[in-house]
C-alpha positions in Angstrom: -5.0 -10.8 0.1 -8.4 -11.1 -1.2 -10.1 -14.2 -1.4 -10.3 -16.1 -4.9 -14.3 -15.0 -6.6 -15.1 -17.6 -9.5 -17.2 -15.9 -12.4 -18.8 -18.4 -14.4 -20.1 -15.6 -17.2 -18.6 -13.8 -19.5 -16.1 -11.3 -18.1 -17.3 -9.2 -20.9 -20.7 -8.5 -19.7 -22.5 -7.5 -16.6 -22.1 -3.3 -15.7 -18.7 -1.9 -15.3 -17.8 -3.0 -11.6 -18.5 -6.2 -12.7 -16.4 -6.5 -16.1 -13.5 -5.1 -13.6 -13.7 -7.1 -11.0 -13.7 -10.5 -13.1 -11.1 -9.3 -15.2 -8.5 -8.2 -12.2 -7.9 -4.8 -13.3 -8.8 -3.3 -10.0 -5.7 -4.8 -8.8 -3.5 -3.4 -11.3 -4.5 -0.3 -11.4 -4.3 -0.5 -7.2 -0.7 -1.8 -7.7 0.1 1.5 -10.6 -1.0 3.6 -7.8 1.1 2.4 -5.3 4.0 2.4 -8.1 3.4 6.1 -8.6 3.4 6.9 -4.8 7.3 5.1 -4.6 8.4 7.0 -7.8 7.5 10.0 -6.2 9.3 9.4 -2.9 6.5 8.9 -0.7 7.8 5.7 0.5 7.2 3.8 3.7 9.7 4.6 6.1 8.6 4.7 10.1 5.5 2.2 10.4 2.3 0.9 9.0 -1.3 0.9 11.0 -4.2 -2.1 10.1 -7.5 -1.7 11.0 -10.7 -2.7 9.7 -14.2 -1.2 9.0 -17.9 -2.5 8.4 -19.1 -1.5 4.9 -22.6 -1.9 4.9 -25.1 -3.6 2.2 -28.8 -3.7 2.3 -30.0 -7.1 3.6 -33.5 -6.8 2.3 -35.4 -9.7 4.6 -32.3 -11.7 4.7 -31.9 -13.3 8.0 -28.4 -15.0 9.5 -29.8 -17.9 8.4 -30.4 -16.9 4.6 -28.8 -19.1 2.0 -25.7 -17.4 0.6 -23.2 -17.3 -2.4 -24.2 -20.0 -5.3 -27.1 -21.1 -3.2 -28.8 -17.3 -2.8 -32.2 -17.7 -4.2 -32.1 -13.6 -4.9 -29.2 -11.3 -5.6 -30.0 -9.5 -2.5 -28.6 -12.0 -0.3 -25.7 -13.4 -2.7 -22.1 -12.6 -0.3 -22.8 -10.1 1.9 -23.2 -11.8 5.2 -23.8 -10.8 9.2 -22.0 -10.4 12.2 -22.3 -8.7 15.8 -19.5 -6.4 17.1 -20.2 -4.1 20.5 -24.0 -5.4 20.5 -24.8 -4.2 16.7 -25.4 -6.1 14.0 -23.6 -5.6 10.5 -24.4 -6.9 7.1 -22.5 -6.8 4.3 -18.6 -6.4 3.6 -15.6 -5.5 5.2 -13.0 -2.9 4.1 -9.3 -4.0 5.5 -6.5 -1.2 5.0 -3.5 -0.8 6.2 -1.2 2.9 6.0 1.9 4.4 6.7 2.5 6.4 9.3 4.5 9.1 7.5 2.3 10.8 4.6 -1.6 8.8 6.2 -1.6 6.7 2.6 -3.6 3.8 2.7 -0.9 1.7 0.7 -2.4 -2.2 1.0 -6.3 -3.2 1.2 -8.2 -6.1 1.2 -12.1 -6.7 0.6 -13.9 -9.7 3.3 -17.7 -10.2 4.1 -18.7 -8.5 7.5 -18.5 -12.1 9.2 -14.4 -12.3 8.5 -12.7 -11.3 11.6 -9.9 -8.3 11.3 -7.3 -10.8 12.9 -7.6 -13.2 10.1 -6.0 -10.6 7.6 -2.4 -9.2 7.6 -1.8 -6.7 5.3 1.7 -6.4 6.8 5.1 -7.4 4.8 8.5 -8.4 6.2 10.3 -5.4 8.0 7.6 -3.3 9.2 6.2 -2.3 11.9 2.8 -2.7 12.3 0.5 -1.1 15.0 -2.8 -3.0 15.1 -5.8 -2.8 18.2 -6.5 -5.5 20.6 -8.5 -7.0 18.0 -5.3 -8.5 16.7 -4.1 -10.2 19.5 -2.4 -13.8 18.5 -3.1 -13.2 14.9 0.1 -13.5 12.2 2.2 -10.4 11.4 5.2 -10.9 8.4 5.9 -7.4 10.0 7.0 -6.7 13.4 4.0 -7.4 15.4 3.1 -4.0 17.4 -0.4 -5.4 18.7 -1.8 -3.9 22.0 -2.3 -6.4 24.7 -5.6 -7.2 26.3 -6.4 -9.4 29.3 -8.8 -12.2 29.8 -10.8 -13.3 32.6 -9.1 -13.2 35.6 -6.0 -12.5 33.9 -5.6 -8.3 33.6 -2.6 -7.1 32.0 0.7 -5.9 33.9 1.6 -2.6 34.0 4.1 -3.0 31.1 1.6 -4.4 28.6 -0.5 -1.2 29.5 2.3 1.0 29.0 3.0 -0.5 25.8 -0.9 -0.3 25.1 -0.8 3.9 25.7 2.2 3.8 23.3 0.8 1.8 20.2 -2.6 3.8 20.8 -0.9 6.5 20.1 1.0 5.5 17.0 -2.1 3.9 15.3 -4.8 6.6 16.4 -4.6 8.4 13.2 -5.2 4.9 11.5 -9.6 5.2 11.6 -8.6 8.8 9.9 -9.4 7.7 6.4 -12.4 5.7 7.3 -14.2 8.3 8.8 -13.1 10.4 5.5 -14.3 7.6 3.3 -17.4 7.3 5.2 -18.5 10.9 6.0 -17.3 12.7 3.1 -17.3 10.4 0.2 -20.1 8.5 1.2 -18.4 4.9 0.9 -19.7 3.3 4.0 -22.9 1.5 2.6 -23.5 0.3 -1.1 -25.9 -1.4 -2.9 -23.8 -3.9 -4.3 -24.6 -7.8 -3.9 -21.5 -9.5 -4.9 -17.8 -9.5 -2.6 -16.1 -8.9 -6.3 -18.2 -5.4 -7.5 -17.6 -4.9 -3.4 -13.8 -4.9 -3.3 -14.0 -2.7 -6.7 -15.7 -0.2 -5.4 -13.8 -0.4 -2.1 -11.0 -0.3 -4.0 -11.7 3.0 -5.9 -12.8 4.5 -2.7 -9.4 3.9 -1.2 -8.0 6.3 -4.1 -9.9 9.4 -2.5 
């Protein structure tokens, strides 16, 4: 699920979340994990919660404007880009997860910039059932698409689609649970890193804790 990073170096060089990241290993060892958690019977069973969370980067005097990726005249603005969400502003990267509902793993996760919206990503896989926030709404689902309904101008929801709302909210409220963990206890919710690949390595390693 994470988009395609082109190194044009060696994969040998560069520090050690670099060398992993262009040679793919984060991935495999992601994917041993997982293996590990079926062996041992902690297999999904009920339902799976998405959600999304800002990862911050430091934007040194980059502006929305700044040139980005191959065209970054400094490392500090090389991937990490900007977006607005509730009034704030965010720079940097964007950690997508999605867990089960059973034993709160975080089974599936995929590493965007900031400016990538949650509903563009599905994490989901045929025969689940996915609980997602109205963020969702219209985007795909290979699951069974549990998405809480919100209105538009004009247009409020019925009562059904509210009932429905209460119901997902509580299925997927435990879902910001390892978030807050990765961000309060391990530290993981700002990093120095300038490139989306060392990003989704350390995201990755993160998501073991």
């Amino acid at each position: 699920m994470d988009y395609p990073i082109k190194y044009p170096t060696d994969p040998r060089s560069g520090s050690f979340s670099e060398r992993i990241s262009k040679s793919g290993k984060d991935s495999a060892i992601w994917d041993e994990l997982q293996c590990q958690l079926d062996t041992k019977g902690l297999t999904i069973k009920k339902g799976m919660i998405q959600d999304a969370t800002f990862i911050h980067s430091d934007s040194g005097h980059a502006s929305s404007d700044t040139p980005q990726g191959g065209e970054a005249k400094t490392r500090r603005s090389k991937d990490g880009t900007w977006t607005k969400k509730g009034g704030k502003s965010h720079f940097g990267y964007k950690l997508h997860a999605i867990m089960d509902q059973d034993y709160d793993l975080i089974r599936r996760i995929s590493t965007t910039t900031a400016s990538v919206h949650d509903s563009q990503v599905d994490l989901s896989e045929m025969g689940e059932v996915v609980y997602r926030d109205r963020g969702y709404q219209g985007a795909k689902c290979k699951g069974y698409n549990a998405t809480m309904k919100r209105g538009a101008r004009n247009h409020p929801i019925g009562i059904r689609d509210k009932l429905s709302n209460e119901r997902i909210t509580r299925k997927r409220s435990k879902g910001e649970r390892p978030f807050v963990v990765l961000k309060t206890v391990f530290k993981s919710g700002t990093m120095k890193v300038t490139e989306l690949g060392r990003a989704r390595v350390k995201n990755t390693f993160s998501a073991f804790l």
